[in-house]
PDB file of N, CA, C and O in Angstrom:
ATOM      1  N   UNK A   1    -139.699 -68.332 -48.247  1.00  0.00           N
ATOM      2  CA  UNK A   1    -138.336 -67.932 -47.935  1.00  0.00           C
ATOM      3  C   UNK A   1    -138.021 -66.669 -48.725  1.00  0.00           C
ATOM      4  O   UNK A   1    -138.501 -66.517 -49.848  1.00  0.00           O
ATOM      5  N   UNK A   2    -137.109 -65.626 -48.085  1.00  0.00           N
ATOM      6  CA  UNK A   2    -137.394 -64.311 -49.231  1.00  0.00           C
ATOM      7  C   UNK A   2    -136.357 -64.613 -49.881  1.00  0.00           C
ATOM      8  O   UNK A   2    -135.551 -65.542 -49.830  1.00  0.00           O
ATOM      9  N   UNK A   3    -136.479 -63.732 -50.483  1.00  0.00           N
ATOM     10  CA  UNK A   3    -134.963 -63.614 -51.883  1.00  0.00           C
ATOM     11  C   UNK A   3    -133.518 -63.507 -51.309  1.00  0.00           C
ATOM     12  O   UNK A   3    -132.485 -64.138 -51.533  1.00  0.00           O
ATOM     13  N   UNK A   4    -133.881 -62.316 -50.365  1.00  0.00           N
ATOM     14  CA  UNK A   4    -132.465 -62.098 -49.834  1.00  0.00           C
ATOM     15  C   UNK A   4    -131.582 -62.983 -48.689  1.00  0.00           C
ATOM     16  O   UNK A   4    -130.598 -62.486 -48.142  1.00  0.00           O
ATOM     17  N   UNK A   5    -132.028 -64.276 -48.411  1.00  0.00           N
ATOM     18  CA  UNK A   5    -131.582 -65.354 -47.257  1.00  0.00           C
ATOM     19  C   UNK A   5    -130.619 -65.290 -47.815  1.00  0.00           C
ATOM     20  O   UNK A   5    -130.438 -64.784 -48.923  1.00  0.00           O
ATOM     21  N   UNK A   6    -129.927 -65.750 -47.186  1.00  0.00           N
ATOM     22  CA  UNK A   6    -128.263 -65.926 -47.228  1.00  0.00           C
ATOM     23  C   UNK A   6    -127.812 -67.665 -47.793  1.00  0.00           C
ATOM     24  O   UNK A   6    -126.815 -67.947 -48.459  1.00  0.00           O
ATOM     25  N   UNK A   7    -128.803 -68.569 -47.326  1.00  0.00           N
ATOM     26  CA  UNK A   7    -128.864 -69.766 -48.239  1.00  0.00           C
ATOM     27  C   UNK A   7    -128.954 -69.584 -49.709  1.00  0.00           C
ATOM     28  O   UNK A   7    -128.268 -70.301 -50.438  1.00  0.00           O
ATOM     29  N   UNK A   8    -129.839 -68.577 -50.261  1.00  0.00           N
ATOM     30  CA  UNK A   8    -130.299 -68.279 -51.632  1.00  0.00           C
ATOM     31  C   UNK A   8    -128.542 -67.540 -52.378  1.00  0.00           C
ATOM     32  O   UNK A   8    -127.821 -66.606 -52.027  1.00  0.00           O
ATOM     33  N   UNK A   9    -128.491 -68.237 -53.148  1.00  0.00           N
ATOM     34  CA  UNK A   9    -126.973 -67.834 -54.187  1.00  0.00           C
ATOM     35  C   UNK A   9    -127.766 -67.090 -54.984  1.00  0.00           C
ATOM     36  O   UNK A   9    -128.840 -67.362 -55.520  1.00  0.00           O
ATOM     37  N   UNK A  10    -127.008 -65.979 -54.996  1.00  0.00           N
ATOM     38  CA  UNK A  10    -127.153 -64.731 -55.550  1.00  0.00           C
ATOM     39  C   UNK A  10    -127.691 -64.582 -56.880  1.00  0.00           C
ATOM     40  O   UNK A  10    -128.489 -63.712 -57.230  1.00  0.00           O
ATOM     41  N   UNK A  11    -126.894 -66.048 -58.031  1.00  0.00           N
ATOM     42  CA  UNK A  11    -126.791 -65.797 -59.103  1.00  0.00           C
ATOM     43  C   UNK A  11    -128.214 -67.063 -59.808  1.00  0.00           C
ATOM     44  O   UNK A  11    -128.403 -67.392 -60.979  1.00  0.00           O
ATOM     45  N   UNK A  12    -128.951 -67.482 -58.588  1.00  0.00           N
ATOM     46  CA  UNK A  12    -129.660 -68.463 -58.815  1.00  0.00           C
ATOM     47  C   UNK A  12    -131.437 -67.519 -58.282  1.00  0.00           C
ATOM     48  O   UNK A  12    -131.575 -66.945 -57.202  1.00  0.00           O
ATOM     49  N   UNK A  13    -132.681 -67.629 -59.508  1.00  0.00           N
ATOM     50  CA  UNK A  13    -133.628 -66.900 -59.596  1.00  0.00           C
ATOM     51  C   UNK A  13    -134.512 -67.614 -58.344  1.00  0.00           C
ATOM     52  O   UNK A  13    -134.325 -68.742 -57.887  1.00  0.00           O
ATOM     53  N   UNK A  14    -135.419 -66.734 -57.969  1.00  0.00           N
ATOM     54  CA  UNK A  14    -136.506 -67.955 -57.097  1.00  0.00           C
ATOM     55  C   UNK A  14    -136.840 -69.162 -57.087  1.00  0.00           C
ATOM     56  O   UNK A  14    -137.356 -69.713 -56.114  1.00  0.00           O
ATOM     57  N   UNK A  15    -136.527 -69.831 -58.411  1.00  0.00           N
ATOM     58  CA  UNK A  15    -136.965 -71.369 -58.406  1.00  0.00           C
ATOM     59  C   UNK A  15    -136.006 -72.017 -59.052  1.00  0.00           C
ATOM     60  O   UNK A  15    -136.215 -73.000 -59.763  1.00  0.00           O
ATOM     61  N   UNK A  16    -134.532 -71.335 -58.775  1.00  0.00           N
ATOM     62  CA  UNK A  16    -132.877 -72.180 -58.704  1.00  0.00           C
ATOM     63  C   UNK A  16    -132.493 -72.155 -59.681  1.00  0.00           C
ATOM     64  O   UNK A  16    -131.320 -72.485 -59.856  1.00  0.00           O
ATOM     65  N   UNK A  17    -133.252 -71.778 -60.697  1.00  0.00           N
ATOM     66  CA  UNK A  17    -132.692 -71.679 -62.236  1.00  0.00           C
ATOM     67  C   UNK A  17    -131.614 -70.496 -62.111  1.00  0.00           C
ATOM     68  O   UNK A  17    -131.812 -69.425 -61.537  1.00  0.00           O
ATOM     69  N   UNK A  18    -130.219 -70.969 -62.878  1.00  0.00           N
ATOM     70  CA  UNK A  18    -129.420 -69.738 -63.058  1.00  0.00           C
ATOM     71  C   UNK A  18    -130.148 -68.515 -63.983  1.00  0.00           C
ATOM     72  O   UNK A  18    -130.920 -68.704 -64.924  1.00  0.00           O
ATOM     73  N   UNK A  19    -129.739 -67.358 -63.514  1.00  0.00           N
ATOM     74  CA  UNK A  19    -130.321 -66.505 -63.806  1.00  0.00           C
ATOM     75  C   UNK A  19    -129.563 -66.198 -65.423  1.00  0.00           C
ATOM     76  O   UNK A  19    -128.481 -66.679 -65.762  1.00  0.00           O
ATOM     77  N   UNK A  20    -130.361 -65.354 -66.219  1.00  0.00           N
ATOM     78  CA  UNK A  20    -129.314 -65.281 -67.629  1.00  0.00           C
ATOM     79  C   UNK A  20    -129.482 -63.444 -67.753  1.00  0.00           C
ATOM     80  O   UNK A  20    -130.312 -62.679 -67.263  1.00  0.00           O
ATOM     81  N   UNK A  21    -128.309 -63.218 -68.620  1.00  0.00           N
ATOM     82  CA  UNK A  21    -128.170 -61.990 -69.384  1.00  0.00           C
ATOM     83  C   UNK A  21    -128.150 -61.591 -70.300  1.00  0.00           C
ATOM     84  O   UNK A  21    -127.055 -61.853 -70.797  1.00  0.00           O
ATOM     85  N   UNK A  22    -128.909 -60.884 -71.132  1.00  0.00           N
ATOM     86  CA  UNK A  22    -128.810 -60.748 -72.291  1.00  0.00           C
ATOM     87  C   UNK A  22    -129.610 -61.489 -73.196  1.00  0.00           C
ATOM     88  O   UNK A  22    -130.837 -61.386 -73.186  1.00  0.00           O
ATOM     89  N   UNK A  23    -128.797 -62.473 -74.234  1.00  0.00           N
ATOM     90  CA  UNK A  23    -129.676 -63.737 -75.046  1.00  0.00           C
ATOM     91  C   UNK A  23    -129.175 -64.983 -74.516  1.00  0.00           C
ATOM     92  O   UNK A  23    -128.888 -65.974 -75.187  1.00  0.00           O
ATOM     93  N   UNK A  24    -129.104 -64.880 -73.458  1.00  0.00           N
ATOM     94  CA  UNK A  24    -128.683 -66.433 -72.859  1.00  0.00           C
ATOM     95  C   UNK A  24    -127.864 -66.741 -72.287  1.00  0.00           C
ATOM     96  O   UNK A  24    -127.777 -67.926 -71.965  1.00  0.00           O
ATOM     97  N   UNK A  25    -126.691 -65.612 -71.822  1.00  0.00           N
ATOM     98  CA  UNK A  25    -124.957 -65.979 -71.107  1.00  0.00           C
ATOM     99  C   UNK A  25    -125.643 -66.092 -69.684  1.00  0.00           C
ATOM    100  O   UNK A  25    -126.587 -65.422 -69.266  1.00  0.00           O
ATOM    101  N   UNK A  26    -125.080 -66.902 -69.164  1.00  0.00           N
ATOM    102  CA  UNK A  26    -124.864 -66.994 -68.023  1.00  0.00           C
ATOM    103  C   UNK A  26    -124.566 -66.224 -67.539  1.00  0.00           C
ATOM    104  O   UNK A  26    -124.168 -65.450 -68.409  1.00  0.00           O
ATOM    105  N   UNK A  27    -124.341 -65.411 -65.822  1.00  0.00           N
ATOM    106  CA  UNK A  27    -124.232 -64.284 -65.244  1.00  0.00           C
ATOM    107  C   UNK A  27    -122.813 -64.691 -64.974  1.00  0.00           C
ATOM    108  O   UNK A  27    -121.927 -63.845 -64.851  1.00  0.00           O
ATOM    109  N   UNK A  28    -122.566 -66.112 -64.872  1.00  0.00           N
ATOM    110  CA  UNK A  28    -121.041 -66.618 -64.483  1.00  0.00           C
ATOM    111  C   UNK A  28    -120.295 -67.150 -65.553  1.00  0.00           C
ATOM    112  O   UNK A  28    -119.507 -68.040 -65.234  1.00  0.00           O
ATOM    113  N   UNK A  29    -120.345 -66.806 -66.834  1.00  0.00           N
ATOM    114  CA  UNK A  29    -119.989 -67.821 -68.021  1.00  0.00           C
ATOM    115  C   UNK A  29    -118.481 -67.018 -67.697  1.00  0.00           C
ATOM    116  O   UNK A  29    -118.080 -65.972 -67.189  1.00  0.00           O
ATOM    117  N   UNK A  30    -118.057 -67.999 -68.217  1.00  0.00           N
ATOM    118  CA  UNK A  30    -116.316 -68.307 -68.257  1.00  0.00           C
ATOM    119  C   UNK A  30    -115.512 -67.511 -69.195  1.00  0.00           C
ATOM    120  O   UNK A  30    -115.844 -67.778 -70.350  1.00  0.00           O
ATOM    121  N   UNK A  31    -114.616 -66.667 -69.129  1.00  0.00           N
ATOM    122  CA  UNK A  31    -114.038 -65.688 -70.041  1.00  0.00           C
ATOM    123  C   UNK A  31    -113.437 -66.185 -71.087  1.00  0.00           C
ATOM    124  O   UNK A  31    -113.268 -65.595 -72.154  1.00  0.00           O
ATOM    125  N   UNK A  32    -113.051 -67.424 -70.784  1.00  0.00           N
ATOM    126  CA  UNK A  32    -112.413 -68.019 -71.908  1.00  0.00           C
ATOM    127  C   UNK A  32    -113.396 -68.621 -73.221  1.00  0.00           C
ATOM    128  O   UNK A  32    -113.108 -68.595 -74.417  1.00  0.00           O
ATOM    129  N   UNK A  33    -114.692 -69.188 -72.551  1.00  0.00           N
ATOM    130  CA  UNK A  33    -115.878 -69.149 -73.152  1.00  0.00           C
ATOM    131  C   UNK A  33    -116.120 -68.345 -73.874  1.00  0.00           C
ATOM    132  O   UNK A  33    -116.505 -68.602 -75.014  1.00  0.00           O
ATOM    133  N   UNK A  34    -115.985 -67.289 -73.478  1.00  0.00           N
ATOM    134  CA  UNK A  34    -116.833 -65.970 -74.410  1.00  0.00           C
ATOM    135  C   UNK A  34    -115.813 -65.957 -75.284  1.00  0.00           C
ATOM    136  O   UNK A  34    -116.085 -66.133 -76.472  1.00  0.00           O
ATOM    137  N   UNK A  35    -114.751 -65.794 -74.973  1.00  0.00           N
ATOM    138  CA  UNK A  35    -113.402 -65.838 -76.044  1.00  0.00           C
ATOM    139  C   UNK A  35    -113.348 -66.787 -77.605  1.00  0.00           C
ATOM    140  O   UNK A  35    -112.883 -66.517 -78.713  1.00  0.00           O
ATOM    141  N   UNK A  36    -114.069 -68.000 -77.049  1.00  0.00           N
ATOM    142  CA  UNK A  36    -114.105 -68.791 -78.283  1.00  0.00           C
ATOM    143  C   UNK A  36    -115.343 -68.558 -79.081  1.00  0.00           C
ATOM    144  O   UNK A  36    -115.411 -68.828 -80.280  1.00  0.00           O
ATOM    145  N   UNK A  37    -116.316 -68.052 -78.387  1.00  0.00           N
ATOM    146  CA  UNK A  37    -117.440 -67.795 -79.586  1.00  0.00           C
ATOM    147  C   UNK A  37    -117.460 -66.429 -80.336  1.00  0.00           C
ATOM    148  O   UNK A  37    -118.240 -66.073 -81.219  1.00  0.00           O
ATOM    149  N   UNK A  38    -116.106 -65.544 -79.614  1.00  0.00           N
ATOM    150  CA  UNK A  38    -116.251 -63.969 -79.889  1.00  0.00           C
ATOM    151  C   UNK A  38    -115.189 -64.122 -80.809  1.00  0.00           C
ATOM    152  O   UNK A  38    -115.575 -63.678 -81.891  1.00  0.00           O
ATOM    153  N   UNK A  39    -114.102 -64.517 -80.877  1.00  0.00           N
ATOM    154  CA  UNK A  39    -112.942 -64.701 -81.617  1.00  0.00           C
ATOM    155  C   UNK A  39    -113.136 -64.747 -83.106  1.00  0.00           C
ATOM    156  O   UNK A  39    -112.837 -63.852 -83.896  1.00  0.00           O
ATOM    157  N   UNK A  40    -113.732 -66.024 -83.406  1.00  0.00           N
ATOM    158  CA  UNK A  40    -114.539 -66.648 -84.946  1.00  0.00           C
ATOM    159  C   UNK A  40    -115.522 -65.441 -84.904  1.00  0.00           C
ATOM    160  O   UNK A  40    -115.550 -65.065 -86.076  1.00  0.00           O
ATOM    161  N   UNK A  41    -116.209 -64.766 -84.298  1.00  0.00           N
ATOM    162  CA  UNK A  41    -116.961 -64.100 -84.781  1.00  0.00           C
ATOM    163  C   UNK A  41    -116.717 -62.582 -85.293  1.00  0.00           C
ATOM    164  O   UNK A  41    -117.480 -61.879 -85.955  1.00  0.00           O
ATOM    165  N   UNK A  42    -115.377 -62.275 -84.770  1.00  0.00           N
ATOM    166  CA  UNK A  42    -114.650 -60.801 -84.689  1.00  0.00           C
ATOM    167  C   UNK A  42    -113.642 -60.998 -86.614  1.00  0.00           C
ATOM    168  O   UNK A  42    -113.598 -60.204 -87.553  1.00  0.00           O
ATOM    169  N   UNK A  43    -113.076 -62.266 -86.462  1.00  0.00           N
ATOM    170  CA  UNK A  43    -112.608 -62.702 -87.868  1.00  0.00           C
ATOM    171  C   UNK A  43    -113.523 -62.692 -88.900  1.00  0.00           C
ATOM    172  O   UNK A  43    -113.399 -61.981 -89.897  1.00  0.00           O
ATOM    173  N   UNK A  44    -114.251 -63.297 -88.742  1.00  0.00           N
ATOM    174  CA  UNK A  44    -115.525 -63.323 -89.768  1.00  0.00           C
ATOM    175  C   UNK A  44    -115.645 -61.887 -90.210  1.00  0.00           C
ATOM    176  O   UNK A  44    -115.307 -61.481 -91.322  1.00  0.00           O
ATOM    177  N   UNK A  45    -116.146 -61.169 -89.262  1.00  0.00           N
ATOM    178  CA  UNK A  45    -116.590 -59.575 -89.866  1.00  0.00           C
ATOM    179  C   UNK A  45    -115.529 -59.063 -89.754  1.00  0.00           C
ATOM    180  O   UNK A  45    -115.747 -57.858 -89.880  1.00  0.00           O
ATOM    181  N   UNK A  46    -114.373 -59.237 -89.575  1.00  0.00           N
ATOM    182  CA  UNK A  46    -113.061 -58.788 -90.367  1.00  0.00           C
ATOM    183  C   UNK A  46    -113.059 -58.923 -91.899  1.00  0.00           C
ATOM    184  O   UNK A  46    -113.110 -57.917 -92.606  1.00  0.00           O
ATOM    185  N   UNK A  47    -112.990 -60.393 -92.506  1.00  0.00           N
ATOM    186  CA  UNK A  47    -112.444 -61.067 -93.524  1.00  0.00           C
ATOM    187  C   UNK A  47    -113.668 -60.448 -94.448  1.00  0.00           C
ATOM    188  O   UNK A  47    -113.606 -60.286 -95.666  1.00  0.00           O
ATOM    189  N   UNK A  48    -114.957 -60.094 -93.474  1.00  0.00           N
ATOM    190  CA  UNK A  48    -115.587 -59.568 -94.969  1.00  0.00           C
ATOM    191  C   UNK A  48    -115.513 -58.221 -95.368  1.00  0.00           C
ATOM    192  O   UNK A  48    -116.484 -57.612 -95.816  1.00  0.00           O
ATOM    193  N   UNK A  49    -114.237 -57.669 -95.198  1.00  0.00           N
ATOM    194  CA  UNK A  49    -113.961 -56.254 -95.599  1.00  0.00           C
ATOM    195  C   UNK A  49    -113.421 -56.983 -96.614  1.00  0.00           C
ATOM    196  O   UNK A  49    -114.004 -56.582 -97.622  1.00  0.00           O
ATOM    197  N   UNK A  50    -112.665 -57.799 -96.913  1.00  0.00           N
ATOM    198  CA  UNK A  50    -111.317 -58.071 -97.964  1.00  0.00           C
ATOM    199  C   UNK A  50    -112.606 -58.305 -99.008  1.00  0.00           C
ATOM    200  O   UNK A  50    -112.456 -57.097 -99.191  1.00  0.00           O
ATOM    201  N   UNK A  51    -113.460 -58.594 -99.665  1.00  0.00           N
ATOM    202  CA  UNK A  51    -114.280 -58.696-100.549  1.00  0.00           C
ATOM    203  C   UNK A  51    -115.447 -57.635-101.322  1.00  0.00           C
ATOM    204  O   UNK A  51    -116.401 -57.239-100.653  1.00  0.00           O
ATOM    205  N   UNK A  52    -115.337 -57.336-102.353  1.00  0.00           N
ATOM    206  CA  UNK A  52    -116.343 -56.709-103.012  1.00  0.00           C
ATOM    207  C   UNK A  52    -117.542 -57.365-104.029  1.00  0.00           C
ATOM    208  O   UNK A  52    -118.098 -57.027-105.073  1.00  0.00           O
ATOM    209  N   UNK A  53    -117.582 -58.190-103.347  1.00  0.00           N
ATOM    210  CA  UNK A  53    -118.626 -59.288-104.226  1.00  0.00           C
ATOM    211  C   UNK A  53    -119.524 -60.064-103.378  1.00  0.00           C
ATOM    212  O   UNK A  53    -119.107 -61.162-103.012  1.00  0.00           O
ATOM    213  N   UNK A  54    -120.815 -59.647-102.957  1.00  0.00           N
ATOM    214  CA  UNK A  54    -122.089 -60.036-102.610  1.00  0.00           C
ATOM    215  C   UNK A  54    -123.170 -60.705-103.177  1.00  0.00           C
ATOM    216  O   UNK A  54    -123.945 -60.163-103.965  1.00  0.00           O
ATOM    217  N   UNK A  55    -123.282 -62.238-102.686  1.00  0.00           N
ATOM    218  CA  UNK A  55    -124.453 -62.664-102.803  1.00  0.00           C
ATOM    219  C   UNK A  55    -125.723 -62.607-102.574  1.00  0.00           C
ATOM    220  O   UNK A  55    -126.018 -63.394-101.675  1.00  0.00           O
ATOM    221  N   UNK A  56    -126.575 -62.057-102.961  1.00  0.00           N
ATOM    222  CA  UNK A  56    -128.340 -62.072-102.051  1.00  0.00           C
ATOM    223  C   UNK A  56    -129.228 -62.385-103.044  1.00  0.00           C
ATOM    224  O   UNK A  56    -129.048 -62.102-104.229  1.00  0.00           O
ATOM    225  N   UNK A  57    -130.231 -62.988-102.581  1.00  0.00           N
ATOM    226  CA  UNK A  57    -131.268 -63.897-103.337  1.00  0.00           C
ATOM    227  C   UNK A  57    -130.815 -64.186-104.410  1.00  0.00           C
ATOM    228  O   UNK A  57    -131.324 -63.769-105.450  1.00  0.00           O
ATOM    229  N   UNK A  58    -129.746 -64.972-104.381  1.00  0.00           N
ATOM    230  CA  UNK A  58    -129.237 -66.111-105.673  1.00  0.00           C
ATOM    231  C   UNK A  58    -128.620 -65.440-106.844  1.00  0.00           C
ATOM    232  O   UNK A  58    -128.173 -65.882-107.902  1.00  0.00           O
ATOM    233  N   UNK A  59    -128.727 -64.238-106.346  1.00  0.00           N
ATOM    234  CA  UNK A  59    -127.800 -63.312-107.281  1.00  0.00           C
ATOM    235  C   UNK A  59    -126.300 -62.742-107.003  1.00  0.00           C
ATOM    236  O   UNK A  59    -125.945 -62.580-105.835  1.00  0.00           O
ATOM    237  N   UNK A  60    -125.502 -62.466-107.984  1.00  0.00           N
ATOM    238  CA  UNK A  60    -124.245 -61.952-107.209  1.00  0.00           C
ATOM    239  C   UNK A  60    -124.091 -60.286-107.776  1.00  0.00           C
ATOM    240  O   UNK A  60    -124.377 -59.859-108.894  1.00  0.00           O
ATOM    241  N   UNK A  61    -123.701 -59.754-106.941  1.00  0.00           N
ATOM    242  CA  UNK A  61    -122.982 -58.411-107.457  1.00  0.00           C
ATOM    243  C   UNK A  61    -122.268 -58.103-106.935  1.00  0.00           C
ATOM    244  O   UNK A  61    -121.943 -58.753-105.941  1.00  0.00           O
ATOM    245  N   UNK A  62    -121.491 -56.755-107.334  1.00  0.00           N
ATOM    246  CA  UNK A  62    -120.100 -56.158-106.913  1.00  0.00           C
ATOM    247  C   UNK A  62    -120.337 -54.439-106.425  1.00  0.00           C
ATOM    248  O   UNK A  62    -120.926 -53.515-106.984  1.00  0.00           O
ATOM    249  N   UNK A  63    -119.614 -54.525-105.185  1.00  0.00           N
ATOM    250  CA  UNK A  63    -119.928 -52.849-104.996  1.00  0.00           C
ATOM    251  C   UNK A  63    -118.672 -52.240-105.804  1.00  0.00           C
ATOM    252  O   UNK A  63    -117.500 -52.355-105.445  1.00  0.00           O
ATOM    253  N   UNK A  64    -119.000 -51.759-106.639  1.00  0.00           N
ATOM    254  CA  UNK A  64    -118.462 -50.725-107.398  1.00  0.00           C
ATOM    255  C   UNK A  64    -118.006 -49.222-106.875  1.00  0.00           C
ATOM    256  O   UNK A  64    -118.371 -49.231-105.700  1.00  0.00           O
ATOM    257  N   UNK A  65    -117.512 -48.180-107.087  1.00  0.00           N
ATOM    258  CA  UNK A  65    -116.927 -47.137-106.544  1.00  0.00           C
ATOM    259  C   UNK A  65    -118.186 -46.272-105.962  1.00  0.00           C
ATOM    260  O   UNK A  65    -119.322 -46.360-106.428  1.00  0.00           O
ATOM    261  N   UNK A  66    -117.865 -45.530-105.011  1.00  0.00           N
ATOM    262  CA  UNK A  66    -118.785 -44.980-104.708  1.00  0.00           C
ATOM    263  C   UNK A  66    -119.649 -45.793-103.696  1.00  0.00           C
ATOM    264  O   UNK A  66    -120.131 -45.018-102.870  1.00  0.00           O
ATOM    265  N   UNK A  67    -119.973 -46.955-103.500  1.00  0.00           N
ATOM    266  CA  UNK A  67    -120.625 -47.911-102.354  1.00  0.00           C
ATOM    267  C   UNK A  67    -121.882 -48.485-103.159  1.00  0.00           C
ATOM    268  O   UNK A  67    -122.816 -48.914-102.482  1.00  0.00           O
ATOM    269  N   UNK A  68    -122.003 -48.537-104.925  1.00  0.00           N
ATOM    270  CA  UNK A  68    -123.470 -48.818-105.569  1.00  0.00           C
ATOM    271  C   UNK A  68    -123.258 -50.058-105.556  1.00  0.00           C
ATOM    272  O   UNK A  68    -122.166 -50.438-105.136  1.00  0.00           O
ATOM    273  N   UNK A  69    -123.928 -50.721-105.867  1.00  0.00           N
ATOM    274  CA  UNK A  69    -124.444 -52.415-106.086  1.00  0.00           C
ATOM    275  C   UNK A  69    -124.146 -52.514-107.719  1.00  0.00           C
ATOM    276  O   UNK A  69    -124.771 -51.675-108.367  1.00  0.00           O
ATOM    277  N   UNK A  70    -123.393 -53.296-108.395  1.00  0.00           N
ATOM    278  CA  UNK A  70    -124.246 -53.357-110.041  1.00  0.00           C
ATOM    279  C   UNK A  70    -123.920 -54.542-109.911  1.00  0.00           C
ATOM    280  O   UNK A  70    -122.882 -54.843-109.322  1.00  0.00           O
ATOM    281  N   UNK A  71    -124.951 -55.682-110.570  1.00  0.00           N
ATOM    282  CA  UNK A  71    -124.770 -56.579-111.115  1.00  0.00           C
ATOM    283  C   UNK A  71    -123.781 -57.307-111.454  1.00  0.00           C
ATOM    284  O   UNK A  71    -123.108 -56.646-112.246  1.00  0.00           O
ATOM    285  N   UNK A  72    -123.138 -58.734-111.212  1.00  0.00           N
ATOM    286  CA  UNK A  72    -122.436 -59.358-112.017  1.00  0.00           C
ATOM    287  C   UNK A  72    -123.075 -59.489-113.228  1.00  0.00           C
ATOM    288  O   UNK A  72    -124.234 -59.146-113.463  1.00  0.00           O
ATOM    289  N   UNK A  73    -122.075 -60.133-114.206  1.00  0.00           N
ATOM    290  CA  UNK A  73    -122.401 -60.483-115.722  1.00  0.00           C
ATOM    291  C   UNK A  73    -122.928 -62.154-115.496  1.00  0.00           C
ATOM    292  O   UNK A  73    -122.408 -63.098-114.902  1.00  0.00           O
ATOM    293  N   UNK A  74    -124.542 -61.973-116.474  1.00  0.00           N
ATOM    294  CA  UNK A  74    -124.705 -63.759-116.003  1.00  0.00           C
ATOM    295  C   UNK A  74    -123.597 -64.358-116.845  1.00  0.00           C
ATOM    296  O   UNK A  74    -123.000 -63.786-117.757  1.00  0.00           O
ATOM    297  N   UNK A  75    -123.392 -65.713-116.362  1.00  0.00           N
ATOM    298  CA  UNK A  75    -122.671 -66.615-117.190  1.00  0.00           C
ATOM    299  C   UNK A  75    -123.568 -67.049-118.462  1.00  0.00           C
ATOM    300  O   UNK A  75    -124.780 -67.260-118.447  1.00  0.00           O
ATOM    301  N   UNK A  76    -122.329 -67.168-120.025  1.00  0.00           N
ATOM    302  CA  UNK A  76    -123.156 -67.119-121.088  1.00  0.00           C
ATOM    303  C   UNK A  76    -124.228 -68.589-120.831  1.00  0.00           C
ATOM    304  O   UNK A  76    -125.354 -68.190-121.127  1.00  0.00           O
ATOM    305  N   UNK A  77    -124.268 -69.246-120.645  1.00  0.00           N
ATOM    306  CA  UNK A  77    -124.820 -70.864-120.687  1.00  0.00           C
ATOM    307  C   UNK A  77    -126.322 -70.290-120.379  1.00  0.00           C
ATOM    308  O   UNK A  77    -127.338 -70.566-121.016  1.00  0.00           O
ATOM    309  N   UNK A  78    -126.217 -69.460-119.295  1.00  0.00           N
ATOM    310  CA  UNK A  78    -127.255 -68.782-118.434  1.00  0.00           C
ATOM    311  C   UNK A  78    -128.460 -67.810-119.501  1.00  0.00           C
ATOM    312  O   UNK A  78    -129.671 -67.904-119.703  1.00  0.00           O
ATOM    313  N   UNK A  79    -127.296 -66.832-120.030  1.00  0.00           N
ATOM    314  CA  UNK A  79    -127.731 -65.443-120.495  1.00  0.00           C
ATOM    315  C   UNK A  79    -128.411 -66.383-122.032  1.00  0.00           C
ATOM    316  O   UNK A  79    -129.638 -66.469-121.989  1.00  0.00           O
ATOM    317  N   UNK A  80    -127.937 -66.865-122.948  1.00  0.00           N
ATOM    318  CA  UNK A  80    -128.320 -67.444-124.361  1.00  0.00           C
ATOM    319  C   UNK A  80    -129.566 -68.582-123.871  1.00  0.00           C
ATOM    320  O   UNK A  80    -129.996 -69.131-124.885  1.00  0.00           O
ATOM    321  N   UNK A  81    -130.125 -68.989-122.859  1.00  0.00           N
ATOM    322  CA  UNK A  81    -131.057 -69.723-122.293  1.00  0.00           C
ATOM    323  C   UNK A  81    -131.947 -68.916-121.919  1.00  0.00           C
ATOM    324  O   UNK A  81    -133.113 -69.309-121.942  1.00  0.00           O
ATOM    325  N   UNK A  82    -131.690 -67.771-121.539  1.00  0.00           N
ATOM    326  CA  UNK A  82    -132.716 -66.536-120.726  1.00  0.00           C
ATOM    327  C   UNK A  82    -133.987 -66.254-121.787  1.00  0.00           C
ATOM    328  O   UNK A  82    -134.944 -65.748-121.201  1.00  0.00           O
ATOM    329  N   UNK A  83    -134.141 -66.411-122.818  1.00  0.00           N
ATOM    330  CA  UNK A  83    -135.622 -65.968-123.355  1.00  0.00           C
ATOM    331  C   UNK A  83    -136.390 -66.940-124.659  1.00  0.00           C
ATOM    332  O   UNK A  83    -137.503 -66.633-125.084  1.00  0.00           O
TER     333      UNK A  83
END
């Protein structure tokens, strides 16, 4: 049967599977759908402007003026245990 029959729905691949876009949306996903996973996700990378203090590999630091990284101060319990 070819692709283009008129039985065959447009949005369904040769072997009926809905077809996808992108990383996985549906070609028909629901606007309101996208709304709830885009929403939390638009806040999120909002709220992390309000902060100057970054965690990475178990460490914390602060961007300081200029956009540099320096170090937090370890906590003493930490620092008088260190050697």
């Amino acid at each position: 049967m070819p692709s283009s029959d008129w039985r065959t729905p447009k949005d369904r691949g040769q072997d009926g599977h809905q077809k996808t876009v992108g990383v996985g949306l549906a070609t028909h996903t629901p606007l309101w759908l996208v709304l709830v996973r885009e929403c939390p996700c638009f806040a999120i990378w909002l709220a992390s402007y309000r902060s100057t203090r970054v965690s990475w590999r178990e460490r914390d630091f602060v961007i300081a003026d200029g956009g540099t990284l320096r170090p937090c101060a370890l906590p003493a319990a930490i620092a008088s245990s260190g050697s």
